[in-house]
N, C-alpha and C positions, 0 to 999 in steps of 0.2 A: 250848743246845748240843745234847740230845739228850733226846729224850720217849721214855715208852711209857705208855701205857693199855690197859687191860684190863676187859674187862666180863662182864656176870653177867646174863643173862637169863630171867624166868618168862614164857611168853609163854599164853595160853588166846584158842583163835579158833574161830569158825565159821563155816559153808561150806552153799551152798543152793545146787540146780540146778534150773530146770525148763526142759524139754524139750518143745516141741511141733509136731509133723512137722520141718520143716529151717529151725525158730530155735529157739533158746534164750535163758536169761537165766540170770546168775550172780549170786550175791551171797556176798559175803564179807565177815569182820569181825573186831576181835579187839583184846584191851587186853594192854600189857605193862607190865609193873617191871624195872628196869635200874639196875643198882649198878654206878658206876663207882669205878673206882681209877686217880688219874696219878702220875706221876713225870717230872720234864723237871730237868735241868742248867744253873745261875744261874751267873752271873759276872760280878761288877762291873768286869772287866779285871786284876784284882787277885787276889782271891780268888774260890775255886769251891767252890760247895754244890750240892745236890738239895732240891728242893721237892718236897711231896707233898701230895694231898689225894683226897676220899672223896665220894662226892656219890652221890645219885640220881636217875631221873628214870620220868617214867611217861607212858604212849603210846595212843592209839586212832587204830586205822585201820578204814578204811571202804573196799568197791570195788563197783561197779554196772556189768555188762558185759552186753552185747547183740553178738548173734553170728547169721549167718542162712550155712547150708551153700546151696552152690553146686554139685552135680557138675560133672567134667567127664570123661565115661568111667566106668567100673567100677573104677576103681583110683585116681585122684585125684580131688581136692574141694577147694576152696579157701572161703573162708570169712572176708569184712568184718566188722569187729568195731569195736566204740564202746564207749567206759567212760568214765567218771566216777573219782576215788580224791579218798578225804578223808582227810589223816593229822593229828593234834594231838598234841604234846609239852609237858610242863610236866619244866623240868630245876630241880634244888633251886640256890640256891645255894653257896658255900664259901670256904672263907680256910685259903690253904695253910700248910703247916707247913715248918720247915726252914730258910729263907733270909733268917731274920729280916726288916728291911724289906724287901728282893723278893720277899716271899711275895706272888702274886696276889691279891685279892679279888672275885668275880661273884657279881651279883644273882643272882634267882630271875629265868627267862625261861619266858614260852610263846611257843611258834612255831605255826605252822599252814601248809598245803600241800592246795591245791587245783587237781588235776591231771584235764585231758583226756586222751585216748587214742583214736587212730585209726588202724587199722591192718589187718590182717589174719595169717589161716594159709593155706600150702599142705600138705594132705596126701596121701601116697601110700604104697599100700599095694601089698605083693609078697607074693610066695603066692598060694598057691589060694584060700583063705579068709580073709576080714578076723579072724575070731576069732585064729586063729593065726598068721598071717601079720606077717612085719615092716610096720613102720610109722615112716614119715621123715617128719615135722613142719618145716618151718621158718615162723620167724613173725618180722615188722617190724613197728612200729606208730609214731607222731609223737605225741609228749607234749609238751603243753601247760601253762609251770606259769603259774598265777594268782597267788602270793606267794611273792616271792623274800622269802631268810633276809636279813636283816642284819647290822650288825656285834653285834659281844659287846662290852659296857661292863666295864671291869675299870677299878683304881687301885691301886697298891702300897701291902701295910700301913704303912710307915711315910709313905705321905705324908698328913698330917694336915691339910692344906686342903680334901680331897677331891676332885682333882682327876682325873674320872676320861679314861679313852683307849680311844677305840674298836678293838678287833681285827677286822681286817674276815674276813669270811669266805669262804671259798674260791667262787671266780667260778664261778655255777650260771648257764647259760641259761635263757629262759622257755621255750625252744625244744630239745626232745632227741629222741634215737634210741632204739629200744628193739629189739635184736635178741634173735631165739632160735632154739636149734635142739634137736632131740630125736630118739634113735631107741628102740622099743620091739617088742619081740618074742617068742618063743619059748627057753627058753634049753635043759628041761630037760621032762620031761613035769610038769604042772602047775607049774612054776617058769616065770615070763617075769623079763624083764630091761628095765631103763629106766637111759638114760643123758640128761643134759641139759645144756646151756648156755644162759644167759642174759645180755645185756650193757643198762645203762643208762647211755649216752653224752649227757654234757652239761656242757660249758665244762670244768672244773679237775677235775670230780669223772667220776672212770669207773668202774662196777661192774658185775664182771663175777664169775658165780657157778657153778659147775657140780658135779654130783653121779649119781652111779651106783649103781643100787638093783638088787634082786630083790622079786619078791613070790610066795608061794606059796598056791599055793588047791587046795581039797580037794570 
């Protein structure tokens, strides 16, 4: 009838650039821990309970991006881009509590996701000078995914045959969008300012993330 889950994440990653004349290469990486807690609302048509359960799971991601600037003018550049991403999850399994036999049951699952990337930036820069001066980014790219998730095997504790029922999982395309846009500039003397959006559009699932910062330097 009604869910909520909440999570808990340690996340440690790193981040490598190198630079030479107008290409680059990125690499990125990073492992996480993730504590989940649910609660969703059971009801046999009769009576109403809350199940509950606790689980973890843990993650490595992986990105390999190639990128080569292009002028076009003093003030914009655009810039083809290629990546690779490798992400792996092993989630624990659990047996909820609460709803007597409707309490769920789920194995221990690893997924994996192996995704292309093809895309590019445009940037453009106002001001006198690129150091100081604003900076508008927009970026698209085509994502390619190599393994689509599956269903999740679950069976109710009280059924004792073990018969289990696949939950299927929300419709991911092999095929997605990847929009973004960013401005950055001067806010304050040595304060500059970043604001950002980012969208990943594909089938059921849409994520879209945005965030606004300062940084100051000395």
């Amino acid at each position: 009838m009604t869910d909520r889950t909440s999570s808990q994440m340690r996340h440690v990653g790193v981040y490598g650039r190198y630079a030479r004349q107008a290409s680059r290469l990125t690499v990125l990486g990073g492992v996480s821990r993730v504590k989940h807690d649910t609660v969703h609302g059971v009801t046999d048509g009769l009576a109403s309970s809350s199940a509950h359960a606790d689980y973890d799971s843990d993650s490595l991601f992986s990105r390999l991006e190639y990128g080569h600037t292009f002028p076009l003018g003093r003030t914009v550049s655009v810039e083809p881009q290629a990546g690779l991403q490798y992400a792996r999850v092993k989630i624990d399994g659990f047996t909820e509590a609460g709803a007597g036999v409707l309490n769920l049951i789920s194995r221990d699952r690893r997924l994996s996701s192996q995704r292309s990337i093809l895309g590019g930036r445009v940037l453009k820069t106002f001001g006198p000078a690129t150091a100081t001066g604003t900076r508008v980014e927009v970026r698209a790219a085509w994502a390619h995914e190599f393994t689509l998730v599956g269903s999740v095997p679950m069976r109710f504790l009280g059924d004792t045959a073990g018969n289990d029922f696949d939950l299927t999982s929300p419709a991911r395309f092999q095929n997605s969008a990847i929009l973004g846009a960013s401005v950055a500039g001067q806010a304050f003397r040595h304060v500059k300012f970043l604001t950002s959006i980012d969208g990943d559009l594909g089938g059921a699932i849409r994520l879209w993330t945005a965030s606004v910062g300062v940084r100051a330097e000395w």
